[in-house]
N, C-alpha and C positions, 0 to 999 in steps of 0.2 A: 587241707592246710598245705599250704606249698612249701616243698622242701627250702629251709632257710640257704645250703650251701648253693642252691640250684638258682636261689633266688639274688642273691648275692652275686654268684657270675655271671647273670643275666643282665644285670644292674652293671657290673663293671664294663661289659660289653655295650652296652647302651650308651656307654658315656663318654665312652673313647671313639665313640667313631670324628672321625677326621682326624687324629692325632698320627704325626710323621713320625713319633719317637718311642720305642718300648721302652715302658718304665723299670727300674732293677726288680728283682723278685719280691722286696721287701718293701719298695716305693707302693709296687701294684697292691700285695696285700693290705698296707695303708686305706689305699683310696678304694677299694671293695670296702675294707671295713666302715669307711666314712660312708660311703654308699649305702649300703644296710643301712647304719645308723639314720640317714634322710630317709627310708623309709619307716623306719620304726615310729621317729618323728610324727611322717606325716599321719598315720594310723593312729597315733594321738592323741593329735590336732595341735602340738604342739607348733605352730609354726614362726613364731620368732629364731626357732633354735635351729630348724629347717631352712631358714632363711641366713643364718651365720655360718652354718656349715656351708651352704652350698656357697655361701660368698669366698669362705675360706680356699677351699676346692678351685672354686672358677680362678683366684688368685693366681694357683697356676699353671691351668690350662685356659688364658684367657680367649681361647677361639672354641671352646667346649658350648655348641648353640643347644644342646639338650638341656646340659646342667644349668647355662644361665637362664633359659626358660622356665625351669624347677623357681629357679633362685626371684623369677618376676613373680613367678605365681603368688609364692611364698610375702615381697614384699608387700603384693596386692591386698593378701590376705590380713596382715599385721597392722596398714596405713602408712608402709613407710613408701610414699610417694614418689619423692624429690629424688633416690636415690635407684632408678628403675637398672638392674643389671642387665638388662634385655638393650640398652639405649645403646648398643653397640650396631646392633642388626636393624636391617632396613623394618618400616613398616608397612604395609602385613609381614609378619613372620616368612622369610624368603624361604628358607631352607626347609623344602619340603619334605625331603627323606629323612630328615633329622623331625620333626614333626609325626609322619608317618609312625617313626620308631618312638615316639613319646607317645603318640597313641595306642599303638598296642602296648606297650608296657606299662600302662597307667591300666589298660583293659585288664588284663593278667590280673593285677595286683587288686581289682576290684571284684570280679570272676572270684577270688578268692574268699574275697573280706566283703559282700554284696551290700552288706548293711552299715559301712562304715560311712559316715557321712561324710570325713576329710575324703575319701577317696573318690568320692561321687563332687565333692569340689574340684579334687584337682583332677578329673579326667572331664569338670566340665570346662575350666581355665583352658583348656587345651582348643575351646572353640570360640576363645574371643575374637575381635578385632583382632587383636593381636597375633590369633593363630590363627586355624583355618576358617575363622568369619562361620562358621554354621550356627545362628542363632538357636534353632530350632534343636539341636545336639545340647546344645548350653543350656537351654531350656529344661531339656527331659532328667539333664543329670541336677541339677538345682534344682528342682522337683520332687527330683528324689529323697534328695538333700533335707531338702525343706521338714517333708513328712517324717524323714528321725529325728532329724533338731531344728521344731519350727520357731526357735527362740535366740537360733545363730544369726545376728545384725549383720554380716557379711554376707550369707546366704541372701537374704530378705533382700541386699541393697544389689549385687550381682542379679540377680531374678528380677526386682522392678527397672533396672537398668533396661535387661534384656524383652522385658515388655515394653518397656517405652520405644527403642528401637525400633521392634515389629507394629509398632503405632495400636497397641492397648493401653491407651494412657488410664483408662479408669481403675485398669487393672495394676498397671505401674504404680499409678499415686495410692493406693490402698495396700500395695506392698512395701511400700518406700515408707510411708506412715507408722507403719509397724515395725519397721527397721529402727524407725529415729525415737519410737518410744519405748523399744528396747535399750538404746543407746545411741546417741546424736550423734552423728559425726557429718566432717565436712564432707563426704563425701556421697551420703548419703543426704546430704541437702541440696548437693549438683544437681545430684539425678532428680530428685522431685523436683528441684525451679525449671530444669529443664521441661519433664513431664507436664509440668501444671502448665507450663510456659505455651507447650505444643498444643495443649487443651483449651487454649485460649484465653486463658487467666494473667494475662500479660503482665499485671503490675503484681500478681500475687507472683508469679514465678522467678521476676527479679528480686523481691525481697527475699525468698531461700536464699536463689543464689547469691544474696550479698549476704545470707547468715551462714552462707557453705564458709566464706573466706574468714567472714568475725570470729569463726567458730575455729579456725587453723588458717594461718596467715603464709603458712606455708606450705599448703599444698596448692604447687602448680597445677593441677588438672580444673580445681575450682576456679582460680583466677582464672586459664584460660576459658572454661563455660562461659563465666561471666563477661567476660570480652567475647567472646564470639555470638553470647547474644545481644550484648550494645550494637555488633556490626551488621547481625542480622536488623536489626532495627534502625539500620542505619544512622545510629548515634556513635561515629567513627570517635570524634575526640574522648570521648568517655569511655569508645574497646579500647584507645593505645594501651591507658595506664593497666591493665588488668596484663595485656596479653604481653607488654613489658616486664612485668613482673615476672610472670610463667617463662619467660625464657630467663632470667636470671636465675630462677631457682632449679628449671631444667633445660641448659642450654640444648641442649640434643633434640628438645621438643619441637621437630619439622612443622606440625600441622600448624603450633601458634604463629611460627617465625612467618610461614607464609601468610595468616594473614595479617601481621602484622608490616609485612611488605608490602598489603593492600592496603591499608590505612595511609602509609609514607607518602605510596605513589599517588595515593590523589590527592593528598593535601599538600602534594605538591615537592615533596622534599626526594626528590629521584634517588639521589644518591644515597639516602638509608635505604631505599626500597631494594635498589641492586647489593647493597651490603647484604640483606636479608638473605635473597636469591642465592648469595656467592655461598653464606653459611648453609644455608639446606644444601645446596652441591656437596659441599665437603664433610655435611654430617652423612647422609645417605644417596650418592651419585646415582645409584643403579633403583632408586625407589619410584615407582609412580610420582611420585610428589618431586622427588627429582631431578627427572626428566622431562615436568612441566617448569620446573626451575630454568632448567638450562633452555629451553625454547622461550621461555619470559625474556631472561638476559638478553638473547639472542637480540629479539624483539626489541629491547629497549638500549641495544648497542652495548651492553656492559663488558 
């Protein structure tokens, strides 16, 4: 068992890094104890309440890239999509020391608790896309995951996600299956149109994804799938609407604006297309995607 006070200054340690300002004595003790409490949370599995705290928290330390990566996990986990607290920071996850320290202290608190299964999620969340891209990491720990709660629909849709990626789609579509007949959701009907999509089932994998969006109108990651497989099939007029939407519901979302600046530029309407361009600049300058921004402009005089 790890010492709770030992645990708790570790945690408060973990959280402040980057902070220019010492908090009063009783500020600090505060936000340890809030701290604790996100992990009691997550040990759980509570994570709606994981997810308010740490929003609380993040409220004010809004340059805290540890805690608002807790606070992504967490929305990931719940389905609250539209509102990603991560949508401040470039994508991939930039700050790798702050990563770094999110993954040893996720390790620790697993090392401890080996059989908890929220803790084998969130030390796998730590290798998405989003963080450091190590599918195979994401893998092992949602695996784990899996074998103590093989009936967690998160779980099931995180893992067939993460097989579809590494191109197992048979293995994707038979874990996504079982995700969505535990409980449907839109997000878990992305990833299988996606999947079936890649597997060659072209008209079957557009209909998920159009039962991802019927099924929640507002999650932007759906709309955007589904516009970026109209584009991959080069049925531009039919990505706009999809991947228009996605950015009203999550303006910050770089990957649709770019293609939805691909859509503009060839059918002709330049000037929304360098509109596009100028907002990815100014959501994430310093991003891969960014910096293909600003050489687009370039290119097209903007």
């Amino acid at each position: 068992m790890v010492n709770r006070t030992y645990l708790a200054v570790l945690i408060a340690g973990l959280f402040h890094i980057g902070m220019t300002t010492v908090l009063p004595a009783q500020e600090e003790k505060n936000t340890s104890d809030s701290l604790q409490t996100i992990v009691n949370l997550i040990q759980r599995g509570e994570w709606r309440s994981v997810l308010d705290t740490a929003r609380e928290l993040a409220a004010k330390d809004a340059n805290n890239a540890p805690l608002l990566y807790v606070a992504d996990v967490a929305a990931n986990v719940v389905g609250d999509y539209n509102q990603p607290p991560l949508g401040k920071f470039d994508f991939p996850f930039s700050d790798n020391q702050a990563m770094q320290t999110l993954q040893s202290w996720a390790g620790k608190l697993l090392d401890a608790h080996p059989r908890n299964s929220n803790l084998l999620i969130l030390n796998g969340m730590l290798h998405t896309p989003v963080g450091d891209g190590n599918a195979l990491q994401l893998i092992k720990y949602f695996e784990q995951a899996r074998s103590i709660a093989p009936k967690d629909n998160f779980v099931l849709e995180i893992l067939g996600a993460a097989y579809g990626e590494q191109g197992k789609f048979t293995l994707a579509i038979e874990t996504l299956e079982k995700a969505i007949d535990i409980r449907p959701t839109s997000n878990g009907y992305s990833n299988l149109g996606v999947a079936v999509y890649k597997q060659g089932k072209v008209s079957t994998g557009e209909q998920y994804l159009k039962k991802a969006v019927e099924l929640n109108a507002r999650d932007a990651g759906a709309w955007f799938m589904l516009g970026t497989y109209y584009l991959e099939r080069k049925r531009m007029q039919e990505a706009k609407q999809p991947l228009e939407k996605a950015v009203r519901l999550v303006p910050k979302m770089v990957q649709a604006r770019w293609n939805l600046g691909g859509i503009y530029f060839y059918s002709g309407q330049r000037s929304k297309a360098i509109e596009q361009l100028k907002k990815i600049i100014s959501i994430a300058p310093d991003s891969p995607m960014g910096r293909q921004a600003k050489q687009m402009l370039t290119e097209l005089g903007g």
